[in-house]
N, C-alpha and C positions, 0 to 999 in steps of 0.2 A: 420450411421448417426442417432442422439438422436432426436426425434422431440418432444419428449413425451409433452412440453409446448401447441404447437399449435394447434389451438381448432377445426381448419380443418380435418371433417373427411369424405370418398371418399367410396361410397357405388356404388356395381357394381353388388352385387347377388339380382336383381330384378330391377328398375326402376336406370338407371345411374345419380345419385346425389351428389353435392358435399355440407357436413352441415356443418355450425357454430354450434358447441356444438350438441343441436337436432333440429337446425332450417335449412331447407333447404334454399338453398342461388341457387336463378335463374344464372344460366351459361349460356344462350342461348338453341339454336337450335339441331338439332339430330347432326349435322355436330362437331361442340363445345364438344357434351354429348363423341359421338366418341372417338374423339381426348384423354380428358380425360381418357377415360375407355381406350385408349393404352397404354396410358402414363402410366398408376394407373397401370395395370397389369404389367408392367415390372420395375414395382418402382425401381427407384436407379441403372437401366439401360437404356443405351442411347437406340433409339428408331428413327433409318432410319429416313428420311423425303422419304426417295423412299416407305419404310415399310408402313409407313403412309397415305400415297396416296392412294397405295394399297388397304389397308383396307379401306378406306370409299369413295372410288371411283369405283373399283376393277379393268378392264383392260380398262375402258372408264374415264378417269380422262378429268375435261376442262384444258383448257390450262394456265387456271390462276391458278391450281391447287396449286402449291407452295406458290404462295402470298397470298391465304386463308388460308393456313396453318398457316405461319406467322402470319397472322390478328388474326387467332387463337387464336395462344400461347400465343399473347401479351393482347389479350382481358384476357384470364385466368389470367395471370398475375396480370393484374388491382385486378382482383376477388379476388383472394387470398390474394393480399396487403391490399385492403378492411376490409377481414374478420380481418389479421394478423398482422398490419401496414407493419412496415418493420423491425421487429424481425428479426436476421438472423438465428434463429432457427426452424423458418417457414419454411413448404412446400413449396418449390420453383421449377419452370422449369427453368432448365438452356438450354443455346444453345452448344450444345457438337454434332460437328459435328462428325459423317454424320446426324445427326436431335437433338434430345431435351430428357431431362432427368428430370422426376421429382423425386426430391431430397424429402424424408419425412420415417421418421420412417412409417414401412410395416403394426407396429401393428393399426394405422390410416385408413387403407385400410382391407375393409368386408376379401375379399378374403384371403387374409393373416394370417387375425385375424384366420378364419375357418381352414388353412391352419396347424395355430401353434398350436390349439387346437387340432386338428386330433393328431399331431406328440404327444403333452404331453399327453392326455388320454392312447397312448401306452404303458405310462412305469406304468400306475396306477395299482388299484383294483378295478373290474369291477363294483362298486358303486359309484367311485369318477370319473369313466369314462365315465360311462352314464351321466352322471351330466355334465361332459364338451363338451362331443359329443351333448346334447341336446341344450345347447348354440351355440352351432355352426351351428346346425340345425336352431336355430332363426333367422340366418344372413340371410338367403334367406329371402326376403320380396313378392318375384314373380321369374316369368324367367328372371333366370341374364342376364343382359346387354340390360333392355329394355328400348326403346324409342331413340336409335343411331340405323344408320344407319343397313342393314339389312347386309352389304358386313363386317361388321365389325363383326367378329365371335371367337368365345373362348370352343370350343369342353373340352377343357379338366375344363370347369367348373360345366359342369354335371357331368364328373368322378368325382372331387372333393365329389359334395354330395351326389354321389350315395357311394363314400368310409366314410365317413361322416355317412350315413345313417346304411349303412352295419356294419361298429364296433358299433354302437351305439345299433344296434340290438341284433352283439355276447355280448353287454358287459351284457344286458336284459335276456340274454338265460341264462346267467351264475348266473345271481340274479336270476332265476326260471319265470319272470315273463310272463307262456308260454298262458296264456290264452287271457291278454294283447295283444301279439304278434300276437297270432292268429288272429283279428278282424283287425288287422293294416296291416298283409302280405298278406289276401288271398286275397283281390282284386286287389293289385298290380301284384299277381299272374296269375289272370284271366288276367289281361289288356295285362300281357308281360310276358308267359310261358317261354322262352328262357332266363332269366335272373336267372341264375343255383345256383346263391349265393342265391338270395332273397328264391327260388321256396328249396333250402336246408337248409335255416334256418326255412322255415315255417315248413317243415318236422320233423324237429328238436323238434318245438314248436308241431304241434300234436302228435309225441312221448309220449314225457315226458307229454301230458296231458291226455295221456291214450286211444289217439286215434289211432294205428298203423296201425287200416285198410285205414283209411281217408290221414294215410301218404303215405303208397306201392298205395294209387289210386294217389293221387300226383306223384307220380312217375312218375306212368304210363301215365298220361295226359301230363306231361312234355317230356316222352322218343318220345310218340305221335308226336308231338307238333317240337323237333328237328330231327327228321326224315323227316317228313312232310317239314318243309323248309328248312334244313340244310343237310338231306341225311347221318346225321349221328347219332352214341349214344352218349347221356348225355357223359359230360368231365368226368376225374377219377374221383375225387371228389366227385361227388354225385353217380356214380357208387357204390364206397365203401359206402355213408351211407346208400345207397339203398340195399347193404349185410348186413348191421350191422343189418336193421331194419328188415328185413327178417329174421336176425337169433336171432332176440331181445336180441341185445346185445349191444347197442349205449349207450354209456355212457355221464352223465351227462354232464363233463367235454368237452369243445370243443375239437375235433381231427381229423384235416383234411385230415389223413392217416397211416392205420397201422404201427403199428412199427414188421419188418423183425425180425426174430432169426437169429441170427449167424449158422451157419453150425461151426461142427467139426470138428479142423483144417482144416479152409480154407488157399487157395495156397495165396502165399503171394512172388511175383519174381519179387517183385520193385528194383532197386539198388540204393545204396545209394544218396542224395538229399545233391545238394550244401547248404553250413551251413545256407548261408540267399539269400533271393532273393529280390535284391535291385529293386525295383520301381515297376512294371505289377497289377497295383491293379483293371486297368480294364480288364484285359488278367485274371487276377484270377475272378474278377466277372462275366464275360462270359462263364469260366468254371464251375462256379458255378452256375451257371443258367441251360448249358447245363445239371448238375447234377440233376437239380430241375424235370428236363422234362425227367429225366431217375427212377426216384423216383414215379414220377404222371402215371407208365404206361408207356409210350411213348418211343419209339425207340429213341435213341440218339448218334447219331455219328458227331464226332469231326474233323475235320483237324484243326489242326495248321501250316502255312505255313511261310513261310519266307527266307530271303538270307541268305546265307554259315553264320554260326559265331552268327545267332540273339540270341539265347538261347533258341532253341524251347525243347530240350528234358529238359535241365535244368527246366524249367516254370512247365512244363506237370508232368516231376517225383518229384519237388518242390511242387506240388498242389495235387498229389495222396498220400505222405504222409501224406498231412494236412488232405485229407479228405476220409483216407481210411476206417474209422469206417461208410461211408455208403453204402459202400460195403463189408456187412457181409458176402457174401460167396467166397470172395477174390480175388485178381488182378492179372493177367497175364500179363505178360510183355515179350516181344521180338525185338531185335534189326535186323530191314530186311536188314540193309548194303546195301541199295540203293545207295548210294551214298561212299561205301569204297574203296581207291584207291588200296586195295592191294587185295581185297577180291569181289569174284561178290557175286548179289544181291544172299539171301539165299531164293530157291524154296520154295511156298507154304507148300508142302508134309516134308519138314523139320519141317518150323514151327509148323506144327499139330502134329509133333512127339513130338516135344518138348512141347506144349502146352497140350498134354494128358498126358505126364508123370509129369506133374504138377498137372494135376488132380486125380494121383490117380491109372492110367491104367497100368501095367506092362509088362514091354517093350515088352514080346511074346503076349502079346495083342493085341498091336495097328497093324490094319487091312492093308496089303499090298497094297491095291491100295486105290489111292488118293480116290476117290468120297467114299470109306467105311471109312475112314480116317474123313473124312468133316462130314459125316452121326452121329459119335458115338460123334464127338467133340461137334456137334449140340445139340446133344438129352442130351448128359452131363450137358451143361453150359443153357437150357430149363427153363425157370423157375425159372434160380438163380437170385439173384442182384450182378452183378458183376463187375468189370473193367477192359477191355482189353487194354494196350498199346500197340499200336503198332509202333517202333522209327524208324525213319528213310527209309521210305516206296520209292521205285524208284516209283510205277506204282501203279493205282489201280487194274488192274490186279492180282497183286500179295498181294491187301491188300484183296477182295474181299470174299475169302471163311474161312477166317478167323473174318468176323465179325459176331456175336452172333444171333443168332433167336430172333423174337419175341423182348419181352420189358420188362424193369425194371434194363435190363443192360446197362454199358455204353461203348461206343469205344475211342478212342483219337489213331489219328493215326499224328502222325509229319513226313515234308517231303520239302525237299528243291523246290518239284512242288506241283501246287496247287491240284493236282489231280481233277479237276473236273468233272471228269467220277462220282465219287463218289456222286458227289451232286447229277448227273442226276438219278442214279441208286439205291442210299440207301437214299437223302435227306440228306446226310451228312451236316452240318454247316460249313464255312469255316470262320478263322480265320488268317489274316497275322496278324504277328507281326513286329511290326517297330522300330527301335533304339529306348532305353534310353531318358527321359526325362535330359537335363543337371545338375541336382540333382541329381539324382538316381547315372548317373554315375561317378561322384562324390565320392559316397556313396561305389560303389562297388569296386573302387581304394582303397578307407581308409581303407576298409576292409582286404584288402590285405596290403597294403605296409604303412596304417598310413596315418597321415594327413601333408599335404605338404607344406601347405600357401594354401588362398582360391584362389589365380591367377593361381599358377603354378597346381593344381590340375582339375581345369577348363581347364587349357591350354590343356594339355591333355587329358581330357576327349574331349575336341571338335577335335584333333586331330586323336584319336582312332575313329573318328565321331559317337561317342555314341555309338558302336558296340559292344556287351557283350563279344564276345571273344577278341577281339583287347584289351579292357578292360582291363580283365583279366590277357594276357600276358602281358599289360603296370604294372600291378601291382604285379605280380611276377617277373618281370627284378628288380623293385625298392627293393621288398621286398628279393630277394635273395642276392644283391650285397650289401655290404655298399660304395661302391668305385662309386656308380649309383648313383647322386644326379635328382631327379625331374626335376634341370635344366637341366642337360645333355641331359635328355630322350627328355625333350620337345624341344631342340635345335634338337637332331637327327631325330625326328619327322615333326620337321619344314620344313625340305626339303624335298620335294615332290618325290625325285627323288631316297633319303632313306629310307622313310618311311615305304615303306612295308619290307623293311631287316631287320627293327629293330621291326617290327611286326614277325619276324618267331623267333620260336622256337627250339630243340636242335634235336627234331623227326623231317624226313622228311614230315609229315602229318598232324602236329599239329597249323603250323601256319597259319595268316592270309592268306596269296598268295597261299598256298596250300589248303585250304578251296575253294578258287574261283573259281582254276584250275579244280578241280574233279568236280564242276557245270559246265564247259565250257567243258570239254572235253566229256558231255555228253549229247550235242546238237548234233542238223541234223546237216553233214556237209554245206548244203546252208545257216543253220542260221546261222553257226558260222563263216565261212566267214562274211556275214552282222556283226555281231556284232565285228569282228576284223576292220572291215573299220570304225565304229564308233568310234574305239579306236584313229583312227590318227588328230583326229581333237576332242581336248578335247571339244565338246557343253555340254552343260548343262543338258539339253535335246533333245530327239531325237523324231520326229512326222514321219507319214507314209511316207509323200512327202520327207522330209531329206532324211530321210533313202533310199527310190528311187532313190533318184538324186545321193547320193553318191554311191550306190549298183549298176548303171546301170539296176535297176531291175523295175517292173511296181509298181503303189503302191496299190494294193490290194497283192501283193508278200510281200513288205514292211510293210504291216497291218498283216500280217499272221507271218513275221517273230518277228514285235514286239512283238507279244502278246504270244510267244512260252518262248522269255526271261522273260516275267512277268511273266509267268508261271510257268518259272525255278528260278523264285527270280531273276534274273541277272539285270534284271532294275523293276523296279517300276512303274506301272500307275497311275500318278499322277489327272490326269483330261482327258477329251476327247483329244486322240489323243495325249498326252502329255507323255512319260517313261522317267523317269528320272533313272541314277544309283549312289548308296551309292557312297559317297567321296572315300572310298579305291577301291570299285571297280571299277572307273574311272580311278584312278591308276595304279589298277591289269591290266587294260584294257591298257591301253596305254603300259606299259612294254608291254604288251603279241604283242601290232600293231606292235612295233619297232623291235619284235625280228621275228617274224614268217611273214612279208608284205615286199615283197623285195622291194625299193626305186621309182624304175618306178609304182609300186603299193601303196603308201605313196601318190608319186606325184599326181597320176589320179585322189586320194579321192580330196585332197586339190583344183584342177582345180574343180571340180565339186563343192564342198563346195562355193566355191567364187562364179562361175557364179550361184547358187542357188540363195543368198543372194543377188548379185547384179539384179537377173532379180526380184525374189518375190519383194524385198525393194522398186527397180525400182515401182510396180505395186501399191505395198499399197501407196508410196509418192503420188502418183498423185492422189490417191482419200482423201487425207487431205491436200493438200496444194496447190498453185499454180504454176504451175513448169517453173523457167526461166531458168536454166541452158540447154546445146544441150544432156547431155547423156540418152541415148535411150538405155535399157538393158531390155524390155521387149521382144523380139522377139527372147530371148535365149532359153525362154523355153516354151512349145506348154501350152494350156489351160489343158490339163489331166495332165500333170508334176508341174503343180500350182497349190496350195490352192486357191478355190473361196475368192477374196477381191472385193465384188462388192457396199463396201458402207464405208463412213467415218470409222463407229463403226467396222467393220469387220477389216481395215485397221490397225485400233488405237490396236486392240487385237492382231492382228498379232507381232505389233511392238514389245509388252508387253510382251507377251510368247515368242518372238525370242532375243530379245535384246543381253544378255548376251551372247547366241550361235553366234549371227552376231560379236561381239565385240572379241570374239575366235577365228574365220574363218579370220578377219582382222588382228589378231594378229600373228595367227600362216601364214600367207600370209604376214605379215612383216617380220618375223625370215626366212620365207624361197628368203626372196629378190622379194617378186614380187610387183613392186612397184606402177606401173600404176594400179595393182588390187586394192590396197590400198584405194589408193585414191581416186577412182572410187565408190567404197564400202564406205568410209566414205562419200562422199558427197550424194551421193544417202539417205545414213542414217543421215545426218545431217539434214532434212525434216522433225525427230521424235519427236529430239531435240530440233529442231527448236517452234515446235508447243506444246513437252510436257518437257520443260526445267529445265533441272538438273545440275546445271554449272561443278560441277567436270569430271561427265559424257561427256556432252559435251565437255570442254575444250578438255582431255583426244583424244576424238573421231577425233575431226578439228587436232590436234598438231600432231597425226599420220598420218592423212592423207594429212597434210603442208607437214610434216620431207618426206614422202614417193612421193610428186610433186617434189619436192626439188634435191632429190637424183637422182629421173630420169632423170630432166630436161625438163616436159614435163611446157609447159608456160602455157599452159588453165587449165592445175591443179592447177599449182599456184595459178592462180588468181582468182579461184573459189574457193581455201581453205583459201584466205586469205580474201576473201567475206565471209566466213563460219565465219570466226574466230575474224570480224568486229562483224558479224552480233551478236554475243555472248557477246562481252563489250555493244554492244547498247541495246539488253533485260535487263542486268545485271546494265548496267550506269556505265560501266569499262573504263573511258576515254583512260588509262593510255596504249600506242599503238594503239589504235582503229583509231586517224586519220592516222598514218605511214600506216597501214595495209592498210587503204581506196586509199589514194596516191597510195603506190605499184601497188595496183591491177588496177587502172586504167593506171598507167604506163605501165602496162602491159597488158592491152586490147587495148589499142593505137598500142601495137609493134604488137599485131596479126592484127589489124584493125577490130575486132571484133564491130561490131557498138551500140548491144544490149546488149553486155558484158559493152561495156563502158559508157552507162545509166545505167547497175544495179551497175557498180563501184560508178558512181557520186550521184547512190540513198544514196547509205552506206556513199559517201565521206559528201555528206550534210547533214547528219543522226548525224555521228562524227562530225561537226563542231556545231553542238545543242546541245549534250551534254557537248562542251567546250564553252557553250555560246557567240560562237560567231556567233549569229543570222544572221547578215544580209547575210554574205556568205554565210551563212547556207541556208537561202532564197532566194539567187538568183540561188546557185547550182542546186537547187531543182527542181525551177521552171525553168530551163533550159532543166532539164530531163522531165519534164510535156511537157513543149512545143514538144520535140523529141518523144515523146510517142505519144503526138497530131498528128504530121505530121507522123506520122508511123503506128498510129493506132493500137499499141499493148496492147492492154486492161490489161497485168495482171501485167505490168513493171505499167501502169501507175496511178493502183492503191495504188500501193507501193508509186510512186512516190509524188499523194495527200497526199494520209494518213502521210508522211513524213514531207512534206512541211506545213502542217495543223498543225502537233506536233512544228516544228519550230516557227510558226507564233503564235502559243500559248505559249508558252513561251517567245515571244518577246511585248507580250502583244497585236496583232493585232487580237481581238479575232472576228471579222467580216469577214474580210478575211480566217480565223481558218475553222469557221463552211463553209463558199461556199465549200472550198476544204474537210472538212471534210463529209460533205454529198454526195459529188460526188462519194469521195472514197466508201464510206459506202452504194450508187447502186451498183456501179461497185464488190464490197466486196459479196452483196447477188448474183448479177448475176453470178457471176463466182463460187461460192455457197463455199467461204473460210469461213469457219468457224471462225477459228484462227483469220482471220483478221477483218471479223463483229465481235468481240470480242472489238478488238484492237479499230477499232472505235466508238463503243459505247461509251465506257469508255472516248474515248477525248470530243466524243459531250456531255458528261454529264458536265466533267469539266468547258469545255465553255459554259455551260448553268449555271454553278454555278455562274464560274464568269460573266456570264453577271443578273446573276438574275433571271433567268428562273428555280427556284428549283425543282416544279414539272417535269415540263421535265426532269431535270437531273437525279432526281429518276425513272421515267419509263427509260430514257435508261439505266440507271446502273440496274433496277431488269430484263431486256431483256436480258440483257449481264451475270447477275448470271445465269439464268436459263439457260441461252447456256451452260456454263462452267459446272454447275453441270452436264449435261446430255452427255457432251463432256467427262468428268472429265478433262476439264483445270485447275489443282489445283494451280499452280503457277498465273495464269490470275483470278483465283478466288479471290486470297490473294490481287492482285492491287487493282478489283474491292472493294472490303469488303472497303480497304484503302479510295478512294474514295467517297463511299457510307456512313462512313463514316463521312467525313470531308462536304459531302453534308446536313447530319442529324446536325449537328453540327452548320453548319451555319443556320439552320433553329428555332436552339433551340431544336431540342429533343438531348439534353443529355445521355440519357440513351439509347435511339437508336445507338445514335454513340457510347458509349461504349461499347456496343454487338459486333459492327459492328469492330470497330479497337482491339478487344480481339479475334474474328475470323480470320481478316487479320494476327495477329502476331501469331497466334499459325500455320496458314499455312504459311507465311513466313519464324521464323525461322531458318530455315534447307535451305528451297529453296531458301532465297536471303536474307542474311545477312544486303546489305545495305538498305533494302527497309524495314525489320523487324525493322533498327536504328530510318527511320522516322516513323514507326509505332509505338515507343516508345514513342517516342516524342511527339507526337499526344495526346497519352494517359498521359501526365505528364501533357500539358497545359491543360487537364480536369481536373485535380487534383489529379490522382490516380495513384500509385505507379504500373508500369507494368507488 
């Protein structure tokens, strides 16, 4: 975005100010300056309102924290309109949830400005670059970000002009100007010996002025100095110029590291490098870094790890041609066949035979026993710069005496496990690699087989699920056949059930399913059991407690055997507690359950899968919701076989990371006919629904667990599913079946005699008569279930039962009677501590405060009920309230409030409620503005 017009400029390195042209313009308080300085440093990125808190509160924020915030941005706003009127090419904050985005050309902002001068002085001559570095150096006016709060902090602003300061230096060293330098570095020197850059370019500067003694005691005061608190010697860097100057030979010219001679004929037993390597540009900068730290000195060993198929040797022998010239005394390469199905792993004492006659040694040479073998291979490759590959490693065991002495060389060893031994024992770096960017793979199909149409080349690419070998073979089946069209492939790909057939190849070894198999058959037998029972029930993902419940094993067994498959690539750790496995090998997974898990072993996973999800669901519902239904499935499984849910937030995350795994266990519990489990499991999960409303999801969730009461014939399934599936037109405003449904179920809590079932039928049946405006029934239904709730004394029916009859009587215009019952509901709502439904009734009492006139009340209940929702994330309850909130600004005359307000409600609306988004259009046209 162009700001360049606007005379707004945002100064952050020194005193946090915002100018007109060169006039400071008053913004307020440290709280304001704050705000600003977060906004300005992430210019033209949105910017949390949680982030924000954060920073200028830090873990003790007040409770009004959000609506200062607000009061904020909107105060800035004024300011900036002031300076800018209302140019739309002005610095503006917009509201871009999750928080606020200042919108403004970067170069307007100090830090930026220094930011972009740093960058262009790089490509200069060291005359025209001192000149721009010393501009950049003027931006600081003091210590940045001063006079904002103290919680509000920017570390990487001093790097800025310590790298700022430091080229500005080299560019000085290189124009000669060393006597200058000298009276500007040494007392920064004095003040901070440990700053190795500064304390080496003064060195620099008394060289070249003919001081070399005053430089080796620099030195030495410095070597002091990181010993003394660091316990160690000066970085390479100054190491080396601390040689040069010793052997007076530092040349003028800056040069932060010898340059290697090549050796005579060095070994060179790379194998050939796929023609291109579509996408890994961070997988090659990482290697490239690792290179940097093998260059500086420094020991440097590699793992690249990843699942069967990622491209780990491709990447590694792809990256060692590019960068073999810095390994002048040449590359070894060997393949350890850790993982060949036809060949065991190849012993250490192989390797080293092979790796000495690459260097050189002739074969009556090399020394009969291993440790003389390891001894001549060491004392060989001493001292060189070189790079060892090592492909395809089972064990570090076996990668172990084959990595190089000492430093200056580099290792990379690839391995379908992560070897962690390695990291404990050499400090090895560990690198997974993970599928293909949807681009890349793309890219590396065209490669092979051409370009296909941009749909049908995507289609498969996400079908191969970005998997570089799956890939590949998708791209030589196209590229060999012409009788093969793209649509074919992607049609045989489509089914689940083919996909990995049309994934193998003409070799027994070569294709995808045979890639997984040689990782699985080379687990402990107790893990690979565990991971065959996870194949029978496709989840998503699999956490410690799942895995327990289905394994019959404890779950610290279940945490050991996760972490054996992440180990092995075979699943992924995603987050705490969370492994997920690639799309094919969930696949791979499931063929290998059905063939090797005989059906009474099938069955037992699936009994356990269900009562898991029914007792956990069971536990979290009840700490988000109010529970009227009779089903009790917590006492299935002890407190050590359950995830601690001991609070809403714990409850709500459970739901979130389970869902899709719960939605699998009900499905594949529907294919296999168990019906009563069904729908026992859906209603129990209708609670999540309920509270965090997704109508497809939903609908989906209540229809199978309807179809699956149905089938049984069990009656109090019914008619708690057809309660479920009321209750989903009355969030939604879906009239259309919503009173048949309410009828049913009370017809059918009448045939059980259910008495509390047929007060929550008659809540929903009066709920559906509101939406088809027909109030007055609606109102007497209602309050017939209030009365029975009365003489019953069941507190959490007869909240429902207010808060219903409130919503009625407010749309029938009786807004006096609205609020008695709307406040009653809304104790009863904090006492029983529903969140979801102090939500629910804020939001009415605001309305009836509008329409009676009461505007400020209506705005404190409508910002009590955002700040619930945002800390809840009720996203779909947020979009009503915003709705609301709103139409309350509106009637008040602030204009532009409510067009914030109703541009928030529809951007969260939507996706999540079509018709509620229609009147949120609407809203915004009667303001005048196109939606």
């Amino acid at each position: 975005m162009a700001e360049s017009d606007s005379p707004a400029l945002f100064q952050l390195l020194g005193p946090v100010r915002l100018l007109d042209g060169d006039r400071p313009v008053p913004v307020g308080g440290p709280g304001v300056r704050g705000l600003l300085a977060l906004l300005a440093l992430k210019v033209n990125k949105v910017v949390a309102l949680d982030e924000i808190i954060d920073a200028l509160w830090g873990h003790d924020p007040p409770a009004t924290a959000r609506t200062i915030v607000h009061g904020n941005v909107s105060h800035l706003r004024r300011v900036l309109r002031d300076i800018q009127g209302d140019d739309p090419r002005g610095a503006q904050i917009l509201t871009a949830p999750p928080g606020y985005q200042l919108t403004v050309d970067p170069a307007r902002i100090d830090v930026h400005r220094a930011r972009s001068l740093l960058e262009q002085a790089s490509a200069e001559e060291p005359g025209r670059a001192s000149g721009l570095l010393a501009d950049a150096l003027s931006l600081w006016q003091g210590p940045a970000l001063a006079g904002v709060p103290g919680s509000v902090r920017a570390p990487e602003l001093e790097d800025l002009r310590l790298a700022v300061h430091g080229a500005r230096v080299d560019a000085d060293l290189e124009l000669g100007r060393h006597a200058e330098l000298i009276v500007e570095l040494s007392p920064m020197v004095r003040a901070n010996p440990l700053s190795e850059r500064t304390a080496g370019q003064l060195m620099r500067a008394l060289y070249h002025s003919g001081r070399r003694g005053d430089a080796l005691e620099l030195y030495r005061t410095v070597s002091r100095a990181t010993l003394r608190t660091l316990g160690v010697e000066p970085g390479a860097d100054l190491r080396w110029l601390h040689e040069r100057v010793l052997n007076d030979d530092l040349p003028a010219k800056i040069v932060t590291e010898p340059r290697a001679e090549p050796a005579a004929a060095p070994v060179q037993q790379l194998p050939p490098a796929v023609p291109n390597l579509a996408g890994r540009e961070a997988d090659l900068a990482w290697l490239d870094d690792l290179s940097a730290h093998a260059e500086a000195g420094e020991t440097a060993v590699g793992v690249v790890t990843g699942t069967a198929g990622i491209g780990k040797s491709s990447l590694v022998v792809w990256w060692a041609h590019r960068a073999g010239r810095r390994f002048p005394d040449g590359i070894l390469f060997a393949s350890l066949r850790g993982f060949d199905p036809q060949h065991p792993p190849l012993e250490p004492a192989e390797l080293l035979t092979q790796f000495l006659l690459g260097l050189g040694v002739p074969a009556d040479g090399i020394p009969e026993q291993v440790h003389e073998r390891i001894a001549l291979y060491r004392s060989m490759i001493a001292g060189r710069r070189m790079l060892v590959i090592l492909d395809n490693a089972r064990s570090a065991e076996q990668v172990r005496p084959l990595l190089p002495p000492g430093s200056r060389s580099m290792t990379l060893v690839t391995s379908r496990s992560r070897l962690d031994g390695l990291a404990v024992s050499n400090a090895a770096k560990l690198r997974v690699l993970g599928t293909l960017a949807p681009g890349d793979a793309v890219r590396l199909i065209e490669e092979l087989a051409g370009p296909a149409g941009f749909d049908l080349n995507h289609a498969l690419a996400r079908l191969c699920g970005y998997l570089p070998l799956a890939l590949r073979i998708a791209g030589a089946r196209l590229a060999a056949s012409a009788q093969w069209s793209a649509q074919d492939l992607v049609d045989e790909l489509g089914n689940e059930r083919t996909r990995l057939a049309a994934l193998d190849v003409e070799g027994p070894d070569d294709g995808v399913r045979a890639a997984f198999d040689v990782s699985f058959r080379g687990l402990p037998p107790d893990v690979a059991n565990t991971f065959l029972r996870l194949g029978v029930v496709q989840c998503v993902s699999a956490g410690s407690y799942l895995t327990a419940a289905i394994g019959g094993i404890t779950v610290a067994e279940a945490r050991r055997h996760l972490r054996v498959l992440a180990a092995h690539n075979l699943l992924a750790e995603t987050g705490r507690d969370a492994f997920v496995p690639h799309d094919l090998v969930r696949l791979f997974l499931r063929e290998l359950a059905e063939k090797e898990l005989d059906e009474s072993d099938r069955e037992d996973v699936l009994s356990r899968s269900v009562r898991f999800y029914q007792a956990v669901a069971d536990r979290a519902r009840r700490k988000m919701l109010r529970i009227v239904d009779p089903l009790d499935f917590t006492g299935l499984l002890t407190d050590a076989q359950a995830p601690s849910i001991n609070s809403f937030s714990e409850a709500q995350d459970w739901f979130a990371a389970e869902w899709e795994n719960l939605v699998e266990v009900l499905e594949a519990a529907r294919a296999a006919g168990r019906d009563d489990d069904v729908w026992r499991l859906a209603r129990v999960a209708h609670t999540y629904r309920a509270v965090y409303p997704l109508l497809d999801e939903w609908t989906r969730l209540v229809e199978l667990g309807l179809e699956a009461a149905e089938r049984s014939g069990n009656v109090l399934g019914r008619c708690w599913m057809l309660i479920s599936r009321c209750a989903i037109a009355l969030t939604f405003e879906l009239p259309q079946g919503c009173l048949a449904d309410a009828e049913r179920a009370l017809e059918l809590a009448s045939a059980i005699g259910d008495d509390r079932l047929m007060v929550s039928a008659n809540i929903h049946l009066g709920s559906a008569l509101t939406i088809l405006a027909r109030y007055d029934e609606a109102i007497e239904t209602l309050r017939r279930a209030i009365d029975e709730t009365d003489r019953t004394g069941d507190l959490e029916l007869r909240g429902q039962a207010l808060n219903n009859c409130a919503e009625a009587e407010k749309r029938a215009g009786r807004f006096i009677e609205a609020v008695g019952h709307q406040v009653t509901s809304l104790e009863i709502d904090r006492t029983l501590g529903d969140d979801s439904y102090v939500v629910v009734s804020l939001n009415n009492l605001a309305e009836l405060s509008m329409k009676i006139g009461e505007l400020a009340a209506a705005e404190r209940y409508i910002w009590e009920a955002i700040d619930l929702t945002i800390s809840r994330r009720f996203t779909h309850q947020e979009g009503v309230l915003r709705l609301t909130l709103g139409r309350v600004l509106r009637t008040g005359s602030d204009v532009d409030g409510a067009r914030e307000q109703f541009a928030l409600a529809l951007k969260i609306l939507e996706d999540a409620n079509p018709k509620l988004a229609g009147l949120v259009r609407a809203e915004i046209t009667d303001l005048g503005e196109s939606p």
